[in-house]
C-alpha positions in Angstrom: -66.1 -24.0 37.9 -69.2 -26.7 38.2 -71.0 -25.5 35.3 -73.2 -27.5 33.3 -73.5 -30.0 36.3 -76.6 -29.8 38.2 -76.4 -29.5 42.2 -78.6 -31.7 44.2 -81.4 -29.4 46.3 -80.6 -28.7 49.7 -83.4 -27.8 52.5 -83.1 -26.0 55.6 -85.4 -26.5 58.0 -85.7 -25.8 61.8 -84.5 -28.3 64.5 -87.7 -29.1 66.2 -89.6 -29.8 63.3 -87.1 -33.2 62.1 -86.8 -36.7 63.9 -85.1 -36.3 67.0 -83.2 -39.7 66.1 -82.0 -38.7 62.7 -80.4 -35.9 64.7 -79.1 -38.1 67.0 -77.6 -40.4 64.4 -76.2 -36.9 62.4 -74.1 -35.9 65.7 -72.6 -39.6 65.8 -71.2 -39.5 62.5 -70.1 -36.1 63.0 -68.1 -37.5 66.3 -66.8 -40.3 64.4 -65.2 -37.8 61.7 -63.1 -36.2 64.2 -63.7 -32.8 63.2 -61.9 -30.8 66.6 -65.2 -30.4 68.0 -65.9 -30.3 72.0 -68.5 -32.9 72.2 -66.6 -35.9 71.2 -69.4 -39.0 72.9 -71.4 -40.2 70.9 -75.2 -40.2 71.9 -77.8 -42.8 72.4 -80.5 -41.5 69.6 -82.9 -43.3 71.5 -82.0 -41.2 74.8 -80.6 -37.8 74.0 -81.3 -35.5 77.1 -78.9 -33.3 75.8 -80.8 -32.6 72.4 -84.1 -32.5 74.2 -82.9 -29.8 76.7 -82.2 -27.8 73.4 -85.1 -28.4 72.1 -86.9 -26.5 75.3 -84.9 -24.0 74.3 -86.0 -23.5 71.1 -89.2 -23.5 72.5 -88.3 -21.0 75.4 -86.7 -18.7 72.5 -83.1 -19.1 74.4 -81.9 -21.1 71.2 -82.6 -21.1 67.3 -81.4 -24.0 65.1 -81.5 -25.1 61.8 -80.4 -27.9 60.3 -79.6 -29.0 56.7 -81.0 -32.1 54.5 -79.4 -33.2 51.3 -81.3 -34.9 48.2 -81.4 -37.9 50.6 -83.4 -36.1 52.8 -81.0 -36.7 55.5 -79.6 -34.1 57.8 -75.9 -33.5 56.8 -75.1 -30.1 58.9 -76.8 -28.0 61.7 -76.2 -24.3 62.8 -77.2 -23.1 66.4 -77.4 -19.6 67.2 -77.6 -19.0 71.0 -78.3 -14.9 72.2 -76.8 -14.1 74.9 -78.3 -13.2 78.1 -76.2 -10.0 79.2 -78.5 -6.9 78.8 -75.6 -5.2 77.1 -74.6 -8.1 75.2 -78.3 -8.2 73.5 -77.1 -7.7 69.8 -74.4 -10.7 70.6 -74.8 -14.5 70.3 -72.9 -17.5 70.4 -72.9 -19.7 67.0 -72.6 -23.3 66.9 -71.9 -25.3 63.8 -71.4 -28.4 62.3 -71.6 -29.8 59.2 -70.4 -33.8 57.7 -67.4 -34.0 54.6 -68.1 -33.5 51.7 -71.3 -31.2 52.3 -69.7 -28.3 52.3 -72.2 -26.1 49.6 -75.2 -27.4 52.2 -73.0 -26.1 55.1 -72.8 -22.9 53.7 -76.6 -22.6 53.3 -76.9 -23.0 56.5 -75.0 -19.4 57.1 -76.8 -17.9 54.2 
């Protein structure tokens, strides 16, 4: 389909090791597209509790996240994988994902 035209590089890269801000900044444009997700407030990326509850998380091993940069090196797509706590449901987890227009290849890297 694309051939001869050259993609720009994409890099995946875990949650906690990106600006908390740029984050921040990511959701609210995600928001402002309108894409049928939950969250629908936008977040003060100065003040995100929410984001640095997740990041404990992470930390805790409760929650893995990655997010996706484009040639810009800014984030443009995040996947969240959440186990759940169940004894029998060990081998089950809840997936969270997001990802802006128009980055679709990037958002399918993130699955990859």
């Amino acid at each position: 389909c694309s051939e001869g035209i050259e993609k720009e590089p994409i890099h995946i890269l875990p949650l906690e090791s990106v600006d908390k801000k740029a984050v921040s900044i990511w959701f609210n444009q995600l928001v402002q597209e309108k894409p049928g997700i939950v969250e629908s407030q936008k977040v003060d990326p100065d003040d995100n509790k929410f984001l640095e509850e997740q990041v404990m998380q992470i930390h805790e091993g409760k929650l893995v996240s990655l997010v996706a940069l484009n040639a810009r090196n800014q984030i443009c797509g995040r996947v969240d994988l959440k186990p759940l706590v169940r004894s029998v449901d060990q081998h089950v987890g809840e997936l969270s994902f997001g990802i802006l227009k128009g980055y679709e290849r990037e958002g399918v890297a993130l699955l990859v």
